[in-house]
Each structure stands twice: as structure tokens, then as C-alpha cells.
C-alpha positions in Angstrom: 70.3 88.5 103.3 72.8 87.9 100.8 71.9 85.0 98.6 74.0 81.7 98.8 76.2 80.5 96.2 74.3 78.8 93.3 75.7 76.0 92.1 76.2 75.9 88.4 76.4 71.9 86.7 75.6 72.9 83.1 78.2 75.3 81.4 79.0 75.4 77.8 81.9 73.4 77.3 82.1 69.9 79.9 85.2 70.1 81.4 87.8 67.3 82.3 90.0 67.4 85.6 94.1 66.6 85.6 94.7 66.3 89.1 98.7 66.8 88.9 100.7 68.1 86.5 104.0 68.5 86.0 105.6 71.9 84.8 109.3 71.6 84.0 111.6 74.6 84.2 114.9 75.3 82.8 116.8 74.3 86.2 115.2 71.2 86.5 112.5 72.2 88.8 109.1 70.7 88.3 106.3 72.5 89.6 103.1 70.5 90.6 99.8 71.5 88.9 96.5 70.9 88.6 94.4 71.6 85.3 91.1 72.2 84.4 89.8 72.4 80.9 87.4 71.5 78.3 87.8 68.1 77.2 88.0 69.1 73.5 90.6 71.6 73.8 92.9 69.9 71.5 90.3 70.5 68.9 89.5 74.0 70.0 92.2 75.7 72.1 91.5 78.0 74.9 93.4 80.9 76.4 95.2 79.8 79.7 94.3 81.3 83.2 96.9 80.9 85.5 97.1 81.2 89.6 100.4 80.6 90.8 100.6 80.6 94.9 102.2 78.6 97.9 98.7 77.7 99.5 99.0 73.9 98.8 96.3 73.2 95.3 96.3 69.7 96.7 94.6 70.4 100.0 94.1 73.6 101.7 92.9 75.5 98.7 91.4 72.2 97.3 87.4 73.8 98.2 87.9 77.4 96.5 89.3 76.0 93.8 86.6 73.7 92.7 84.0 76.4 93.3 85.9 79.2 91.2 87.9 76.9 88.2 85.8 74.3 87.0 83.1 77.2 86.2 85.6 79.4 84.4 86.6 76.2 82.7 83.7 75.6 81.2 83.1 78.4 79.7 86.2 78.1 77.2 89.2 78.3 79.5 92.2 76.2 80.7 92.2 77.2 84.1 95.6 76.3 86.0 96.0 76.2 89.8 100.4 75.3 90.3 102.3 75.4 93.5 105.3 77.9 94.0 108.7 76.5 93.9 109.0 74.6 97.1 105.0 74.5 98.3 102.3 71.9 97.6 104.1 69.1 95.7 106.1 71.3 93.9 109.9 70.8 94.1 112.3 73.0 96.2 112.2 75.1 98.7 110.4 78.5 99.2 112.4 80.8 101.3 110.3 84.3 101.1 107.8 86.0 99.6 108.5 87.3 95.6 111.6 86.3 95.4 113.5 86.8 91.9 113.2 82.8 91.3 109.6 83.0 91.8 108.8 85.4 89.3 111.0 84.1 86.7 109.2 80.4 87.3 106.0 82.5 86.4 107.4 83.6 83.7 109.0 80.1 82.7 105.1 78.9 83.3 103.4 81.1 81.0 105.4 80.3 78.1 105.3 77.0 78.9 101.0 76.9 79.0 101.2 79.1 75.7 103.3 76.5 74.0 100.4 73.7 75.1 98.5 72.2 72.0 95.3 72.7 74.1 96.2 76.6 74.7 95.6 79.4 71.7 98.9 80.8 72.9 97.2 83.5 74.8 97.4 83.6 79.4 96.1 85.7 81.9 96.6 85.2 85.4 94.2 85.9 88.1 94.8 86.0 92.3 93.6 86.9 95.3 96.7 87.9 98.2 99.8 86.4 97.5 98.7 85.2 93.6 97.6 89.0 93.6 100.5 90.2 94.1 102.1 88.0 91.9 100.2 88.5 88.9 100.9 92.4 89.2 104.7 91.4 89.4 105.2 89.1 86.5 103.0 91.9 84.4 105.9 94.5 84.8 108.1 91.7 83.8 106.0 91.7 80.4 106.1 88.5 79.1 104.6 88.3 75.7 101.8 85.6 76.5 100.1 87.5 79.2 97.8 89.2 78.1 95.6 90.2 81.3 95.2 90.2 84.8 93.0 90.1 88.0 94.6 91.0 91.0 92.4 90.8 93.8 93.2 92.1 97.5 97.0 93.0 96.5 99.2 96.0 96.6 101.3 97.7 94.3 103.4 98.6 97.6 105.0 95.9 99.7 106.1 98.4 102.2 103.7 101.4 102.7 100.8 98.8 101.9 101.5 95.3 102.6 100.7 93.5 105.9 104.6 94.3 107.0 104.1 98.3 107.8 101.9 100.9 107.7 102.7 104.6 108.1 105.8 103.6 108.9 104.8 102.0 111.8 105.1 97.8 112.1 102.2 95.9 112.3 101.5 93.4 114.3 99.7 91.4 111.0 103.9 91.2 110.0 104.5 88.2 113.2 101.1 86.9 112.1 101.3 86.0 108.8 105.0 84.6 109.6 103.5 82.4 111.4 101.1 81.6 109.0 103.5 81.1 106.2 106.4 79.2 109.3 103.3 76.5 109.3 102.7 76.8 105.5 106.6 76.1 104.7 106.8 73.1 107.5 104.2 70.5 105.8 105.4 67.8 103.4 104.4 67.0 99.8 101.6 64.7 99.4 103.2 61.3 98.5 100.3 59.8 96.5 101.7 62.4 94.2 105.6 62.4 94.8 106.2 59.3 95.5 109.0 57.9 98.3 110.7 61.1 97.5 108.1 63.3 99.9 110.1 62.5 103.3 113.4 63.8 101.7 111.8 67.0 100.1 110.0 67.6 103.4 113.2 67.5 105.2 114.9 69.7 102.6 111.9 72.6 103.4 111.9 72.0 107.1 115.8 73.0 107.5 115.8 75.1 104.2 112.7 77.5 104.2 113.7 79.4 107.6 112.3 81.8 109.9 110.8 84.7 107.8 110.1 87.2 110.6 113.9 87.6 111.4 114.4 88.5 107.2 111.3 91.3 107.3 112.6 92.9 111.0 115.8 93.8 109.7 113.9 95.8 106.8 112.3 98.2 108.9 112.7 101.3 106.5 111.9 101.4 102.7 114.8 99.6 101.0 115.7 97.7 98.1 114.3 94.6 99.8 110.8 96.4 99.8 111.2 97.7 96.5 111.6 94.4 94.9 108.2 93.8 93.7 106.4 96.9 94.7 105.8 97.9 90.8 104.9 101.3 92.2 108.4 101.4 91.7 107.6 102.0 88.2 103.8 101.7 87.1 104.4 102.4 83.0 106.0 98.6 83.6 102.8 97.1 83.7 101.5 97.2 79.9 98.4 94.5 80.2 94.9 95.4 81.0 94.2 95.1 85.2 90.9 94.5 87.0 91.6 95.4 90.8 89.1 93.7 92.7 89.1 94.2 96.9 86.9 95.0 99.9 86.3 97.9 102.3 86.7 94.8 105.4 90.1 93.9 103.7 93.5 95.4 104.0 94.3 96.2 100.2 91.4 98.6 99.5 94.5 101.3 99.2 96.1 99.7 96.2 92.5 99.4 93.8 92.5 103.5 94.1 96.6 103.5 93.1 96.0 101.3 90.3 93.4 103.5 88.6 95.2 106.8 89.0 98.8 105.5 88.2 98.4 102.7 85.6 98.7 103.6 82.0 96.9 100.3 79.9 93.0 99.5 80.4 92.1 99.0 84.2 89.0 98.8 86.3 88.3 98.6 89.9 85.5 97.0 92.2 85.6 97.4 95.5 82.9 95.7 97.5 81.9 94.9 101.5 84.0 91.9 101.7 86.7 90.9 103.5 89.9 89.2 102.6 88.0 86.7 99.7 86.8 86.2 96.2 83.5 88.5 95.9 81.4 85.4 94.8 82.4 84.4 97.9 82.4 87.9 100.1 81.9 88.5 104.0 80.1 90.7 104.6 77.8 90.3 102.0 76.4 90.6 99.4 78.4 88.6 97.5 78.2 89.5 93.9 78.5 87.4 90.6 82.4 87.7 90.2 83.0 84.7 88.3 80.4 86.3 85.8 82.1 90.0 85.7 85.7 87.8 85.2 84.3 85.9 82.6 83.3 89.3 80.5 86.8 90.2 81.7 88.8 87.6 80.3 86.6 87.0 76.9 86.9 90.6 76.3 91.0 90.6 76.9 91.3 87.1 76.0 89.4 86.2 73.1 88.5 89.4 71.5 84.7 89.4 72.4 83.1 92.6 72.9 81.3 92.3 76.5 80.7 95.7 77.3 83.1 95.2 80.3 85.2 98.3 79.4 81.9 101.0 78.6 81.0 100.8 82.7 82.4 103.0 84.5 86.4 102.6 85.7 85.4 102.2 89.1 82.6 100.4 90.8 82.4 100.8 94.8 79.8 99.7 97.3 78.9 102.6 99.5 78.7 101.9 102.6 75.3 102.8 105.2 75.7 103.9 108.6 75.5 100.7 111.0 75.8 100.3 114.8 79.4 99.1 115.5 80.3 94.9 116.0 82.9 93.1 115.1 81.1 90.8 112.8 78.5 91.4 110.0 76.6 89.0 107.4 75.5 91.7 105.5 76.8 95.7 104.8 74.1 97.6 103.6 74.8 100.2 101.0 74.7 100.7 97.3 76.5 100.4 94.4 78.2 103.7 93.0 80.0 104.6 89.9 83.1 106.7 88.7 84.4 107.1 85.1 87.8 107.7 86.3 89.8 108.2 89.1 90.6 110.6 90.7 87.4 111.9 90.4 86.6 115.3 89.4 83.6 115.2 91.4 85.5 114.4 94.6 85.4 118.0 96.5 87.7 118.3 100.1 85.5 119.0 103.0 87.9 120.4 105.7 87.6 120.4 109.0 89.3 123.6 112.0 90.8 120.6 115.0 89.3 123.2 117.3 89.4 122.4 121.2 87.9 119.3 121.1 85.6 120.3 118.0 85.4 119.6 114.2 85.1 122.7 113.1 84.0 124.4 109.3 84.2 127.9 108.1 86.0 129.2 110.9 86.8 133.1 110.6 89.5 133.6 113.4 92.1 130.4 113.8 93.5 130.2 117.5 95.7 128.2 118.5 95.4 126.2 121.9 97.7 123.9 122.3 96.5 120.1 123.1 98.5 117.1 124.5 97.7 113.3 124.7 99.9 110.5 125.6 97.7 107.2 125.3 97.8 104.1 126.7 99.0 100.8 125.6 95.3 99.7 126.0 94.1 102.0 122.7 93.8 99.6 120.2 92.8 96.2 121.8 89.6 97.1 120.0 90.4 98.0 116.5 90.0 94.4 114.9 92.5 93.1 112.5 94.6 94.9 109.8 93.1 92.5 107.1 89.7 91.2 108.3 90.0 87.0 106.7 87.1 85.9 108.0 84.7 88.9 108.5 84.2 88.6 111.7 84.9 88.6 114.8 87.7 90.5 114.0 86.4 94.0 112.8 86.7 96.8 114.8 84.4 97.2 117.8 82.1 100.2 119.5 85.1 103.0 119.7 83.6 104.4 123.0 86.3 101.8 124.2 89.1 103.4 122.8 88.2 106.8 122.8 89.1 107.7 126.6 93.1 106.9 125.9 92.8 109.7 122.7 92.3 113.1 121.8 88.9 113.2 120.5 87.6 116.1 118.2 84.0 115.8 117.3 81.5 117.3 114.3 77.9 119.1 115.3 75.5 116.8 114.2 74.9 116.8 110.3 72.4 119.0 108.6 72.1 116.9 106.0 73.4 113.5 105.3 77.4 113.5 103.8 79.0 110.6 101.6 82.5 109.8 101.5 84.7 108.1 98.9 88.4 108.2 98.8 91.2 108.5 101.1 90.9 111.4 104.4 93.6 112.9 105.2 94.6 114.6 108.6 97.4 118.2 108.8 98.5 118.1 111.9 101.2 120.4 113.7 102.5 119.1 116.2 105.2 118.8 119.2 106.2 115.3 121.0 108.8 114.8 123.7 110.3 112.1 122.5 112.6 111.1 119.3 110.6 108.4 118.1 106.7 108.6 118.4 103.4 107.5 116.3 100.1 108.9 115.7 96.9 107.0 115.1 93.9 108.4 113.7 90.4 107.4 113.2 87.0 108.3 111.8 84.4 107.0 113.5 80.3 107.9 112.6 78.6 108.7 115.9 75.1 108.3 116.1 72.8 109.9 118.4 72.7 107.4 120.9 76.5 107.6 120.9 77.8 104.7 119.8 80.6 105.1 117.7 81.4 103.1 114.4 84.7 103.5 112.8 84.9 104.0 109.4 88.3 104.2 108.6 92.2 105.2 110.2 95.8 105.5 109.5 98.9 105.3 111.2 102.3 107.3 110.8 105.4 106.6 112.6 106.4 110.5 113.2 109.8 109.8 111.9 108.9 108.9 108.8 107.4 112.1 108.1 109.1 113.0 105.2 109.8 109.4 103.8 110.3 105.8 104.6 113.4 105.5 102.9 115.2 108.0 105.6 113.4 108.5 108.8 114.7 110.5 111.1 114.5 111.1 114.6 112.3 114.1 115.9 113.8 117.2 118.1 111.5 117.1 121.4 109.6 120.3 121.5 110.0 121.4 117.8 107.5 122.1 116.1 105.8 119.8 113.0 103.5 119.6 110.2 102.9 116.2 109.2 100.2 115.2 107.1 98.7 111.4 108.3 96.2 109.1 105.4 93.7 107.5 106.3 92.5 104.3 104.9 90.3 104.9 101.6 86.5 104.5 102.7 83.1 104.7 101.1 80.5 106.0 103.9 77.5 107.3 103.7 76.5 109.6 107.3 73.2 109.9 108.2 71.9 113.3 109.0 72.0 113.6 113.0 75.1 111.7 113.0 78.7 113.2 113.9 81.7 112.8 112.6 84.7 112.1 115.1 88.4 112.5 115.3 90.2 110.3 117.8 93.8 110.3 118.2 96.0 108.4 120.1 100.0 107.9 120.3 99.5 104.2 120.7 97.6 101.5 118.7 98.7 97.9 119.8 98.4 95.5 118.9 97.3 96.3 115.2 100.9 98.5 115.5 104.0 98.1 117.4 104.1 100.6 120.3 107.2 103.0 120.2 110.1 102.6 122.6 109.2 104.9 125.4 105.6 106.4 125.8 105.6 109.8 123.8 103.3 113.0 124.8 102.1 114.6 121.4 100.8 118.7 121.8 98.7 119.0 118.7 97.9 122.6 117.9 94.9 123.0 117.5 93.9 125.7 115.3 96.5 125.1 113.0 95.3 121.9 112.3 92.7 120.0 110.0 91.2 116.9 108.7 89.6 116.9 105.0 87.0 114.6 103.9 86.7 113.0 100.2 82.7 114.5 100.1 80.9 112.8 97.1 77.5 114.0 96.3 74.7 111.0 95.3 74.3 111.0 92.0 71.5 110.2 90.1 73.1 108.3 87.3 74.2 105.7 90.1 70.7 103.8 90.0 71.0 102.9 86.4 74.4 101.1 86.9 73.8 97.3 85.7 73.1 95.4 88.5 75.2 92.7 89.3 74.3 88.6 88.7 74.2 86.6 91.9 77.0 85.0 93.5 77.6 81.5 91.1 80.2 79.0 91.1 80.9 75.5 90.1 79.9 72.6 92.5 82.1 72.6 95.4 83.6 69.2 96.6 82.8 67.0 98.8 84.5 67.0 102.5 83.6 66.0 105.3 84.0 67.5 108.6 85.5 65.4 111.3 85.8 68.2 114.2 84.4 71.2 114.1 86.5 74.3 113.9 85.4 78.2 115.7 86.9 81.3 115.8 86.9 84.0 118.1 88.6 87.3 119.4 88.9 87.9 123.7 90.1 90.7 125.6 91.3 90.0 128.9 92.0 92.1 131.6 94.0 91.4 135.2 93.2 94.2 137.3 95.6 92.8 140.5 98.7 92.8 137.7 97.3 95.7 135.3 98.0 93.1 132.2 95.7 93.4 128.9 96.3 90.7 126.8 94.2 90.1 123.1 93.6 86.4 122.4 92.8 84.9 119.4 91.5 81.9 118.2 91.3 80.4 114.8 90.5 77.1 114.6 89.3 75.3 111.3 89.3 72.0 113.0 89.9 68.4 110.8 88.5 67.9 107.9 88.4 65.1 105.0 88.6 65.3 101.5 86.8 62.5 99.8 88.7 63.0 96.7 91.9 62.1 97.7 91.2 60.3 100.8 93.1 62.6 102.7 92.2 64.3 106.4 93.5 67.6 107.4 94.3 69.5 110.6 94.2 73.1 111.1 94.6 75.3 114.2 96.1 78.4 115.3 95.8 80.3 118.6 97.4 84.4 118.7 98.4 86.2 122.3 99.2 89.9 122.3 99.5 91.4 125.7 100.9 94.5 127.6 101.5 95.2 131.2 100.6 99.0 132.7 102.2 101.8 130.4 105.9 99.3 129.9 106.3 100.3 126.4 109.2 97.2 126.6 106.2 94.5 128.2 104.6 93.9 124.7 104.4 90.8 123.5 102.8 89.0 120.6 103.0 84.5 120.6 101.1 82.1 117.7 101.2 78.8 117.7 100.2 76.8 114.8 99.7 73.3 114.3 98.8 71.5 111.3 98.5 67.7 110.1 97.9 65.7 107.2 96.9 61.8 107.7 95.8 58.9 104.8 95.8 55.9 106.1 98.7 55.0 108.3 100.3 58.1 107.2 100.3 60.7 109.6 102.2 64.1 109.6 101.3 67.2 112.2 103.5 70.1 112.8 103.6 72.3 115.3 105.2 76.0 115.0 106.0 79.0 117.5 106.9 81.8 117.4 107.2 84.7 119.9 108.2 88.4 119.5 109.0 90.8 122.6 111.1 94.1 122.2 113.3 96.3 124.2 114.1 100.4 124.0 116.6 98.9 121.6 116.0 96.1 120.1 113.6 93.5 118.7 113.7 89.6 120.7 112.4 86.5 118.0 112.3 83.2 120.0 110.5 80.4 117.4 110.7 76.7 117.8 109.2 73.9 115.0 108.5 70.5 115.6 107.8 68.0 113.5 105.8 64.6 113.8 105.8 61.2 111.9 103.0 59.3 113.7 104.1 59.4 117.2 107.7 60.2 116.5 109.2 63.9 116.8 111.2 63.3 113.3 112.5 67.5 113.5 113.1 70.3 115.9 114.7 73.2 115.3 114.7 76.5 118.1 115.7 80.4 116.6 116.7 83.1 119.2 117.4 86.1 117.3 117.9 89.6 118.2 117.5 92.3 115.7 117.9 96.4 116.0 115.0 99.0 116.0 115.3 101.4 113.3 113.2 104.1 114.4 110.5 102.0 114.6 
């Protein structure tokens, strides 16, 4: 099993907690943060870490934070957790992700911790999602005082990598996580902090911060709005050194292989099991000592020290073993394997003939046979979640449930054992009936008792074949060649096991259907999937192991209701309606420190009715509260997305409670265009 987190009470430096600080910027604006560092850092100064996000440092992130900073703290560091303009109890409002204002307050931030008698003038920031994302964004924007980064489960591309699109295609993560961030935006400061102020600046973000979804839907292509902050845009822009830290479980995986083969400065990736978290903290396990490979990371780029950290190899990745599929796993068995740069040289294609039905290699004489499959809406309500957050049980489940709505095209079983590591890729030719239509593909490791594990897809909205930027509709019966990525994977299959192909026209709800049910003809033939085929190398056993997952003592809380979480697929036979429900409930808990007792709760519907491409719909409700004493907040939010051949439908409503008394409501009814989507 992996090993629990070990607390650390002893570091080198003790280490003194400022519970808020104030960070003032040129406007006016005061951001709220919270500080740890050694207590004689006026004597000795310390480089600054920074990590900037929305996700409240007061509360919600209050438990990961005291694991993760206090640790880094005392080993020479002022570590420095501050709320975004207009989240937590910083002032303003927060009206969407990256904004302009946001970047420049980072930048306003880092010269202000340089300038700070207890800093030596040097920063770095580090991240994980939005604070990612973030730190990759205010490095193009090269401020003197940064002077590294770790960016962990981000993307250098907002469109063709966030949780918005993928392929081209939307996801259904994009009315998810507006939700997510609709509840964020709706809570109050904390007024032990703010003061009398906290009902007026709550007011301010409840009519001010808005209904995200409605902004993203009317980007559907790649534009200037996705652009902004994508620094694929322009990779030279970044000049610091980068460690890219994600998981195969998570949805940025993409973006740690993009870094290494586009970024110009010093860079290194890891790549572990986990899903979306720190690695010291990493479903599935094992967790690794991260706070140990950050600290090598930061003394090295931060202090000058020579730690080795840059003589390993460029990339470390956890190959993965072959496991029976489940939606949930404590532990991924693999091993830990090395590359000195990437791409690889020692990456060779491994292509595959789509043959009737078969995977075929070395075939002498190509014929083509002509295939056709037009799936149903039900292909996908087993495919797990875009960006796996809590490991489980939202992974992808046996895909003998999804393979009789697909085209399937299926290896012999393996001589000996292959091992993947990169990105496969699929060449399809192709025919559809219909101007706008998307193809899903996935890998799946078959063993010989058939059950079917996948290992990795992609998507690709057909009209975005040649770019994002102008899709355009395709000519029913003409023929294609589009090329379709999969997800980057590590995978090691057994010999015995086969490799499968399944394709399908549909994939809700992890994607938005298309308007009308499309029939694809793939020609077989004249089409092929290539694997990234990685030999074992000896050389891999001698990497340095890693040190076990360590932390500083996490705080006391105590839990008042117990949350769960769970993923079920329902099915009414007499009305032929699927629906996905999902349940994530972290129930009420109380932090000791502050006295304060918190709410959390959010329930997800997706559901479909027979083959009515125009029946999909996706609902979350959220509701959240904060109570001290007789101070009592909740908020609930809602928001709904349906579509029509033409059109997307947004119906949201947020209500918000002062004790008893509904103090806000506001409804949204908005109806946006599809745009080839």
C-alpha cells in the first residue's frame, strides 16, 4: 500500500504563522494573505514562494495548506498563500478566469514580497490547477523577481487542453467547473478578518462576479479569448526554469510533455499515478516525497545550492502495469522510468492496418472495406471524468460497456509484452453524412478473460480538422483524412493481452453530443493507429528512488457530518432515458483555528433520452455555508444547460442566505449559438 503521510515537527528553521496579511496594489486593492516563515527572517532573509488562487486560504484550502507550507517554511522559505482579487478576503470582485487584472496583481505581488525586509529579493511561485496555470502566465510576463516555477496539473493551452474543449469538441467538465467556481464566487469574506465591511463586499461579488458558463459558450472556436493566457501562444516568453508536475488520473498529463519539447530555459517533468492533487498527497498512490523533490527544486533555482535536481533525467514518469478495469484505485502498480529529453529518441511508432475489425501489422496488400458506425447517446456514461479530483469513483469503468455502441478493431494477443509512453495517434479516412460530427477514440488493454481497461482516448470534433481557429463544416459523403490524439499514456501490456480500438461518434457526457446523430464510414485499409512503443531499459532501476510522502502537521478539524461521493448510472427502460448522477458531498466540517464550520455539497445530473441528440441535459446544484457563532451564511447555486440543433439554453438561479433569511436571488436565462460544435 502506499505509505501515509509522515508528519514532519522538527525542520531547520521554526517557523512563525501571519494569519492575514494585507497586500496593497497600485489601484487601491488589498489582497488578503497568509504567511509563513522563519521567525528570524529579518536576520536571515529567505526567497519568497508564492501561490496565488481564488480557493479561499482562509477556509477551503485551510488543510492543504498547512500540510504543504509550514514544511517548505521551515526549511528557509517565506511561503505565501493570497487570495485573487475578489476571492477569500481579498477585495473586489473576480469575474473569470486569467483575466489581464489578475496577472498584473501577480505581478504587483511579486515585487511587492521581493521588496519585504524578510525576503532576499528573490520569488518563485508554485500551483496546482488554477495557481498552475497562473504561475505559467505571470512567467511569460517576466517579471524580474521570479525566478522559478512549479506548475502542477496546468496547461500551456486553455483551449485545446483546458477543461473547456477537447478536440474541438465541448466538454461537459466546462458546465462543471462553472458551477464549481458560480459557488466559489457567491460566499462572503470572512468578517473576523474584514470587518463590518464583509456584508457589503459579499453583495458587491454576488451581483458583480456573474454567470461564467454564458462567457465560455460563446467562445466555442479558438479565439483571442482562448489565447489570452495559453503561453503556447509563444513558449520563448517563458525565460525561468519550470518543474511540470501531473498525473496519468488527471486531465493535464498533455501539457508536462508540451512543456519539455517547447520550452527553451531549464525544465523537468514528473508525471505520476495521481489524480488531480499534490503528489505527497496522490490518488492513486503511491504518493511520492514532493515536498522533498520541490525543496531540491527551489534551493537549487532559489538559493544557488547545487542539489543534483537538474543531473536526473528531464522526465520522470510512472509506468503504468496492466490492471483489471474499476473506477477507483488506492494504488497503481508500475515503475518509475526515465528520459533525458523529450521527445525521445528512443520513442519508435508502432503502427497498426484498421483492418475489418482487426489491428493489424505488416500487412502486404491494403484493401479497403468500407465500415460505418453511428453510436449511441449511451457510449460514454462509462468513461469517468475528464479530470479524475478525487480518484475514484470517477475513473473510467470495464469498456465491455461501451464497446457495443462503437466500431471496435482489436490486436492478436501479444507475443511479448509492449510499453507505451507518449501520445497515440489515430489516421483515419473517413466519410460522415452529416456537416457537423465527432469521433471518439480509445485504447483499451484487453486481457484474456476479456475485460477491457482503458488506457487512454481522444476526441475531435470533425470540423475542426484542420484547426480550431476556423472549423468548417464537412461535405456528406466526401472523403477525409483526419488525424485524432490520444491522451499521452504510460502502459505497460502484458503478453497475452490485446490491444483494442473502439470508436464511437458519440461520447456524453464527458463531450457534448453533436446536433443530429452522424453515420461515420471509416475505410478501413486506408487507415491506422500508431503506438509510442518504448523498450524497458535497464538504466531505469538505478533511477534514485523517491523519499516518502512528508508534510508538515496538518490542522486540526473536526468533522461534524460526514461527506461521500459517488458516481450512478440509471437506466428507465419504459421512457428509454439514461441519466449519470453524481454525488460529491464533503459534508460540514469545523476548523478549530478560527472557530469556523463549513458546508460543502454538490450533486451533478447528465441525462439523454433514446437517440434525441436535442434531449441532453447536464444540472449541478451546489450549496455551500459558513457559520461562527450566530453568524450563518449558505448559498445555494444552479445551473442547468440543455441545447437545440441550433443553439445552446443556460437557465442558472443563486440564492443566498443570512440565517434564515433569503438576503439575494438572482435567475439567468440565456441562449447562445452553436458554432460547429
Amino acid at each position: 500500500m502506499s505509505p501515509a503521510l509522515q508528519e514532519v515537527t522538527d525542520t531547520p528553521r521554526e517557523v512563525e504563522v501571519h494569519e492575514t496579511v494585507w497586500i496593497p496594489l497600485s489601484d487601491g486593492t488589498r489582497l488578503a494573505a497568509r504567511i509563513w516563515r522563519p521567525v528570524d527572517a529579518i536576520d536571515k532573509p529567505v526567497p519568497a514562494i508564492l501561490e496565488y488562487i481564488p480557493y479561499r486560504r482562509r477556509d477551503f484550502t485551510r488543510l492543504r495548506d498547512s500540510i504543504m507550507h509550514p514544511y517548505i517554511a521551515g526549511h528557509g522559505y517565506a511561503c505565501v498563500r493570497v487570495d485573487l482579487r475578489g476571492s477569500g478576503d481579498s477585495d473586489g470582485i473576480l469575474r473569470d478566469e486569467y483575466l489581464q487584472q489578475e496577472l498584473e496583481d501577480g505581478v504587483e505581488v511579486i515585487r511587492w514580497l521581493a521588496a519585504q525586509p524578510w525576503c532576499s529579493g528573490d520569488v518563485g511561485m508554485i500551483g496546482i490547477s488554477w495557481g498552475g496555470f497562473n504561475g505559467l502566465q505571470i512567467a511569460a510576463l517576466q517579471p524580474p523577481e521570479l525566478k522559478a516555477v512549479i506548475t502542477v496539473c496546468s496547461t500551456d493551452d486553455r483551449y485545446a487542453d483546458d477543461i473547456h474543449h477537447m478536440g474541438g469538441c465541448l466538454l461537459g467538465d466546462n458546465l462543471s467547473w462553472a458551477a464549481v467556481m458560480f459557488a466559489y464566487n457567491s460566499l462572503p469574506p470572512d468578517p473576523d478578518v474584514v470587518g463590518e465591511r464583509w456584508r457589503e463586499m459579499w453583495h458587491q461579488r454576488l451581483e458583480g462576479s456573474g454567470l461564467w458558463l454564458g462567457q465560455w459558450l460563446r467562445h466555442q472556436r479558438r479565439d483571442a479569448y482562448w489565447k489570452h493566457g495559453s503561453i503556447c501562444e509563444d513558449f520563448s516568453a517563458v525565460k525561468c526554469p519550470v518543474f511540470a508536475v501531473s498525473g496519468w488520473a488527471d486531465g493535464y498529463s498533455n501539457a508536462v510533455f508540451r512543456l519539455l519539447a517547447n520550452l527553451e530555459g531549464p525544465r523537468k517533468g514528473l508525471i505520476g499515478p495521481w489524480s488531480h492533487k499534490y503528489p505527497h498527497l496522490g490518488e492513486p498512490g503511491p504518493a511520492i516525497g514532493f515536498l522533498q523533490e520541490a525543496l531540491r527544486w527551489w534551493d537549487k533555482w532559489l538559493k544557488g545550492v547545487e542539489t543534483g535536481v537538474m543531473d536526473e533525467p528531464m522526465l520522470r514518469a510512472w509506468m503504468q502495469d496492466s490492471v483489471p478495469p474499476t473506477t477507483s484505485y488506492t494504488i497503481r502498480p508500475g515503475r518509475w522510468v526515465g528520459e533525458s529529453s523529450w521527445p525521445s529518441p528512443d520513442i519508435e511508432d508502432r503502427r497498426y492496418t484498421l483492418t475489418p475489425w482487426r489491428l493489424a501489422e505488416d500487412v502486404d496488400v491494403l484493401v479497403e472495406t468500407a465500415l460505418t458506425i453511428q453510436s449511441p447517446l449511451t457510449v460514454g456514461l462509462f468513461a469517468g471524468k475528464w479530470c479524475s479530483y478525487a480518484s475514484g469513483p470517477d475513473l473510467a469503468h470495464d469498456q465491455r460497456e461501451e464497446d457495443g455502441g462503437a466500431l471496435v478493431f482489436e490486436s492478436d494477443p501479444l507475443d511479448t509484452p509492449l510499453e507505451i509512453l507518449g501520445a497515440p495517434f489515430l489516421e483515419l479516412e473517413l466519410t460522415c453524412d452529416q456537416p457537423v460530427a465527432m469521433v471518439a477514440a480509445r485504447l483499451s488493454d484487453v486481457a484474456p478473460d476479456d475485460k477491457a481497461t482503458r488506457v487512454t482516448y481522444g476526441l475531435l470534433n470533425l470540423t475542426h480538422r484542420d484547426d480550431s481557429e476556423h472549423p468548417a463544416p464537412l461535405e456528406p459523403g466526401k472523403r477525409y483524412r483526419v488525424r485524432v490524439k490520444l491522451n499521452d499514456a504510460a502502459h505497460a501490456f502484458p503478453e497475452g493481452h490485446r490491444i483494442r480500438l473502439s470508436l464511437s461518434t458519440s461520447y456524453w457526457p464527458l463531450a457534448w453530443a453533436p446536433p443530429k446523430p452522424a453515420r461515420l464510414t471509416v475505410i478501413a485499409g486506408a487507415s491506422s493507429f500508431v503506438l509510442p512503443a518504448r523498450k524497458p531499459r535497464p538504466e531505469d532501476l538505478d533511477l534514485p528512488a523517491f523519499g516518502p510522502p512528508i508534510g508538515a502537521t496538518a490542522e486540526a478539524r473536526e468533522v461534524v457530518e460526514a461527506g461521500h461521493h459517488n458516481w450512478l448510472v440509471h437506466r428507465d427502460l419504459a421512457k428509454d432515458e439514461s441519466t449519470l448522477e453524481v454525488t460529491n458531498d464533503h459534508g460540514v466540517f469545523h476548523i478549530e483555528a478560527i472557530d469556523l464550520t463549513v458546508g460543502h455539497s454538490t450533486r451533478e445530473t447528465y441525462s439523454s433520452q433514446a437517440d434525441d441528440f436535442t434531449s441532453l441535459r447536464g444540472e449541478v446544484t451546489s450549496v455551500r455555508s459558513l457559520q461562527r457563532g450566530d453568524w450563518h451564511v449558505r448559498t445555494k447555486t444552479r445551473t442547468v444547460l440543455t441545447a437545440s440543433e441550433t443553439g445552446f439554453h443556460i437557465q442558472a438561479d443563486l440564492d443566498a442566505f443570512e440565517g434564515d433569511k433569503r438576503v439575494a436571488c438572482k435567475s439567468w436565462d440565456r441562449h447562445i449559438p452553436r458554432d460547429f460544435v
